[in-house]
N, C-alpha and C positions, 0 to 999 in steps of 0.2 A: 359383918356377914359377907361370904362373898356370892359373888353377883355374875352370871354367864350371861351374856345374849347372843343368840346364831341368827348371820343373817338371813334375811329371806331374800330366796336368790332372784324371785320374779319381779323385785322392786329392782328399776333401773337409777333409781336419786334415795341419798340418807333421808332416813327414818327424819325427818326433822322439820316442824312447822315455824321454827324460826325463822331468823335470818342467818344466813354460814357465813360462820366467819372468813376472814381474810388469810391465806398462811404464809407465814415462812417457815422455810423447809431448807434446814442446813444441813449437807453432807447428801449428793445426790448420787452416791457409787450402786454399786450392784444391787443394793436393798431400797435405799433409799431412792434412788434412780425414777424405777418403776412404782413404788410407792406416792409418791409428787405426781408422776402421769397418772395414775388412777383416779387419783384426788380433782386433777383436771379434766378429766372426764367428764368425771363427775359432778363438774360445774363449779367447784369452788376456782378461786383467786388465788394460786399460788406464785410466791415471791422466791426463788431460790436461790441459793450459793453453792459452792464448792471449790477446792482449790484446784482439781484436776481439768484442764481445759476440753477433753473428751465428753466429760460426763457434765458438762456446761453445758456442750453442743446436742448430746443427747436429749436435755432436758430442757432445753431450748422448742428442740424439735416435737417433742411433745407438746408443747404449751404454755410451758412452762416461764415467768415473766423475771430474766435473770439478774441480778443485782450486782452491784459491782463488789460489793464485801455482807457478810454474815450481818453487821448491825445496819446497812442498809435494805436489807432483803426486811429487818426484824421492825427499821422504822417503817417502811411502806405496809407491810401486814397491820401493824398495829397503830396507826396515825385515824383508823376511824373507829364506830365503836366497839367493834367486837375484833381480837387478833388472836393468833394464836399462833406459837410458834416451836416447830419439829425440829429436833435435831436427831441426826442418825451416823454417829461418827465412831473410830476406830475403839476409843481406849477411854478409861475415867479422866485422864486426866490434858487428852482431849476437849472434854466436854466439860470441863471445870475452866480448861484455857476459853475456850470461846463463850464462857457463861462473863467470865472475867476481864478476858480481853489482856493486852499487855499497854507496854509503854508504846508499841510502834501499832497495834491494834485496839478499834473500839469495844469494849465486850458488849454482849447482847444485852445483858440484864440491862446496860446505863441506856442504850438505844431505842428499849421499848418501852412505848406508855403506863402507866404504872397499872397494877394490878395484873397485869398479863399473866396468860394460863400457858405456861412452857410444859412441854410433854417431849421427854428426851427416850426415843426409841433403840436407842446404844445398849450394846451387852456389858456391862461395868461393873466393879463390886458391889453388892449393897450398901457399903458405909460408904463408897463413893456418892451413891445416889441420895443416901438422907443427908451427908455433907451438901452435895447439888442443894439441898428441898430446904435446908437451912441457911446456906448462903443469898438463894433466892427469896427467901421469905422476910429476910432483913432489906432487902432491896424492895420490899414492896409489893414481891410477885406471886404467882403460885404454882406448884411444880406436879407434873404425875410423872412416874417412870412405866416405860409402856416395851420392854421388851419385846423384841416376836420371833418365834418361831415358824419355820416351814421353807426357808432358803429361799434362794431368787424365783425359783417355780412359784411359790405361795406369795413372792411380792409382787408378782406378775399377772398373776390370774385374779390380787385381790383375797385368796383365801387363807392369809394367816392368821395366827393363832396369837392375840395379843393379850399380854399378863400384866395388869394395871396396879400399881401402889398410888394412892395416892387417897384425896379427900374425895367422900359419894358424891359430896355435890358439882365438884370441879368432872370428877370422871364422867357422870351423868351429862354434862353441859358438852364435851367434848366425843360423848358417845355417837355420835351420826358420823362423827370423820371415822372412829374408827371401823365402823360397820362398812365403811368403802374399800377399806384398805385387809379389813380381815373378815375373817367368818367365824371365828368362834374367838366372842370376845369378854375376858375374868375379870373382875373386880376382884383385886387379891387383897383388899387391907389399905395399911397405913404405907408409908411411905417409904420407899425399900422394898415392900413386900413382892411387887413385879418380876424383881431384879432376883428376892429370893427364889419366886415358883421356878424361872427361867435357871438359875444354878440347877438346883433341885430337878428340872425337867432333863437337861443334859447331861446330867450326872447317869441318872436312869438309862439315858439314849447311848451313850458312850460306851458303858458298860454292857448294854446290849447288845450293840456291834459287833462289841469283841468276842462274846459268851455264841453268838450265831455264825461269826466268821470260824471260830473254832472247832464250831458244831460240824460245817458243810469240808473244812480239810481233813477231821476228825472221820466225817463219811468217803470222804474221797479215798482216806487212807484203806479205810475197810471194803472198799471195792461198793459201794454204794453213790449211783447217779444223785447230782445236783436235784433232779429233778421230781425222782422220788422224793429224798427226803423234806423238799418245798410239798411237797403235795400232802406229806405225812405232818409236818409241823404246820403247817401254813392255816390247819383245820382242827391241831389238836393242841394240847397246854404250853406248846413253846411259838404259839403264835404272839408277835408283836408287831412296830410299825419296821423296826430295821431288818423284819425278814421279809413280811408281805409288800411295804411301797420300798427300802430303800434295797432291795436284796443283793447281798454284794457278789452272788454269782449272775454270770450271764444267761439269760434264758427266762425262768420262772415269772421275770418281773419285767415286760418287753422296756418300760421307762425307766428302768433304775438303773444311776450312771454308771454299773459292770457295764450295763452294754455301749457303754460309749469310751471306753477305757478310762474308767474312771473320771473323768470329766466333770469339776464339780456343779450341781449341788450345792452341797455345803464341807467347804474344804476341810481338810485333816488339821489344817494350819488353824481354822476358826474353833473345830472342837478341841484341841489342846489349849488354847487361849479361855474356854469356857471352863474346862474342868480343872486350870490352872485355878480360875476364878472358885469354883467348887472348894478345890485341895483351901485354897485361904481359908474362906468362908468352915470348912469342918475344922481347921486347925484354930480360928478364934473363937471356935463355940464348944470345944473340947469335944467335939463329935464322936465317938469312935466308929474310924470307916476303916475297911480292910480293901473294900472291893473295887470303892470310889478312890482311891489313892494311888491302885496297883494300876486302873483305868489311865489316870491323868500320867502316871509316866510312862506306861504304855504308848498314848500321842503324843506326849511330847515327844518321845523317840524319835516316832514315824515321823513327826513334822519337822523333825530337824533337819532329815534330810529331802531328798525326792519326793518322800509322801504329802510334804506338805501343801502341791499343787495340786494334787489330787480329791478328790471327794472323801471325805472318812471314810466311807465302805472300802475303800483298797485298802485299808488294815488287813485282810484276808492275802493278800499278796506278801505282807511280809511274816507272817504268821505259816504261809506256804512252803515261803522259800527256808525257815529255820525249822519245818518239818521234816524238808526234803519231799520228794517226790512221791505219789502214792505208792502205794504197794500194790 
């Protein structure tokens, strides 16, 4: 069954009459960064790593209590009785390397005390993620995958949107972290299943993007203002979130990165990486997609080159320029 909780925003500490656990918190970049200071805030004990010595000092600066490597961060979290350990890193196979560890590095799974609840927030394939749930689970441990959307704005403010796979009783035990770090928080199922809403969600968003970037060059051609037609859809059946919060003209939407020249956000480079993940995902399940396909090589286009610094909403920018100018 799944399962939502919204948080209540007048409570200043998690929902939780226990005791909070201890964290380690691997991978502290743009998402993960501000996600660890939230959590410190908020009064837990977090243990962190990362390779980049920037985003050390960042999260240093926050509170943050830094570790010399990923299985030290993972022994000090979980050396008393309750640990639990985040990881929010680039790629699957990433997060398979530091579950693992190598010949020159220790992995996490051997580091931490047995039984440990590891919750891997990384955007990765599905079969990545119940490989993770499997691999872990011979080792002793137990695994949720906790996807999230809503970009660095939502790991900052605390209000993302986090998509859980994993066991009720493990997710339930680890529900007070996530109620810190997000506001609308899914029990999606078995394990994978996170990994799947998150494909599934971006797929949807991608494609929207592009159908609303089309929509507003589509009016510009026809001699119709940016601003009308936000006023016209924004209220009637082509309202969504990539017209109303992410709007990729300037104007309608005063926060949405048009108006900072595209400034991401959430880069063109991250949603081509996600609907890459998507295109797999419909191609081993025999899906038939038309829409979700024509999408992902749509960004990956754009993020090959230039566009890939940018926020996905500047899809509209090359969508303009192969229109040519209005009329």
């Amino acid at each position: 069954m799944t399962e939502t909780s919204h948080r209540d925003d007048t409570s200043d500490t998690p929902a939780s009459t226990g005791p909070r656990p201890s964290i380690a918190f691997i991978g502290l970049g743009n998402m993960g960064g501000p996600m660890a200071a939230n959590l410190v805030a908020a009064g837990y004990t977090v243990h962190g790593f990362d390779l980049v010595p920037e985003a050390l000092e960042a999260a240093r600066a926050a509170g943050v209590e830094i570790a010399a490597s990923g299985a030290d961060a993972v022994r000090a979290a979980t050396s008393g009785d309750r640990g639990l350990v985040i990881t929010m890193l680039p790629a699957g196979r990433h997060v398979l390397g530091a579950y693992q560890g190598s010949d020159a590095t220790e992995g996490l799974l051997t580091a931490a005390a047995q039984n440990t609840l590891f919750m891997d927030c990384s955007t990765i394939a599905v079969e990545d993620a119940r490989n993770l749930h499997e691999i872990a689970t011979a080792a002793g441990h137990r695994t949720l995958d906790a996807p999230v959307s809503g970009g660095t704005v939502g790991a900052e403010a605390g209000t993302l949107t986090m998509m859980v796979g994993g066991a009720e009783g493990d997710f339930e035990e680890v529900r007070p972290v996530l109620d810190v770090v997000g506001r609308n928080v899914v029990h999606c199922g078995q394990p994978g299943n996170g990994l799947a809403a998150k494909v599934c969600n971006n797929l949807i968003l991608g494609a929207s993007m592009i159908a609303v970037s089309e929509a507003f060059v589509l009016g510009e051609k026809l001699g119709l203002s940016n601003e009308a037609l936000y006023d016209v859809a924004s209220s009637a059946t082509g309202q969504c979130w990539a017209l109303t919060t992410n709007c990729p003209v300037p104007g309608p939407v005063p926060t949405s990165p048009a108006n900072r020249d595209y400034q991401p956000g959430f880069a063109a480079a991250l949603m081509a990486k996600d609907l890459g993940l998507a295109k797999h995902a419909i191609e081993t399940t025999g899906t038939q997609s038309q829409i979700g396909l024509l999408a992902e090589e749509i960004y990956a286009a754009f993020a090959s080159g230039q566009g890939g610094t940018k926020d996905f909403s500047g899809i509209i920018e090359q969508i303009r320029d192969r229109s040519g100018h209005p009329a």
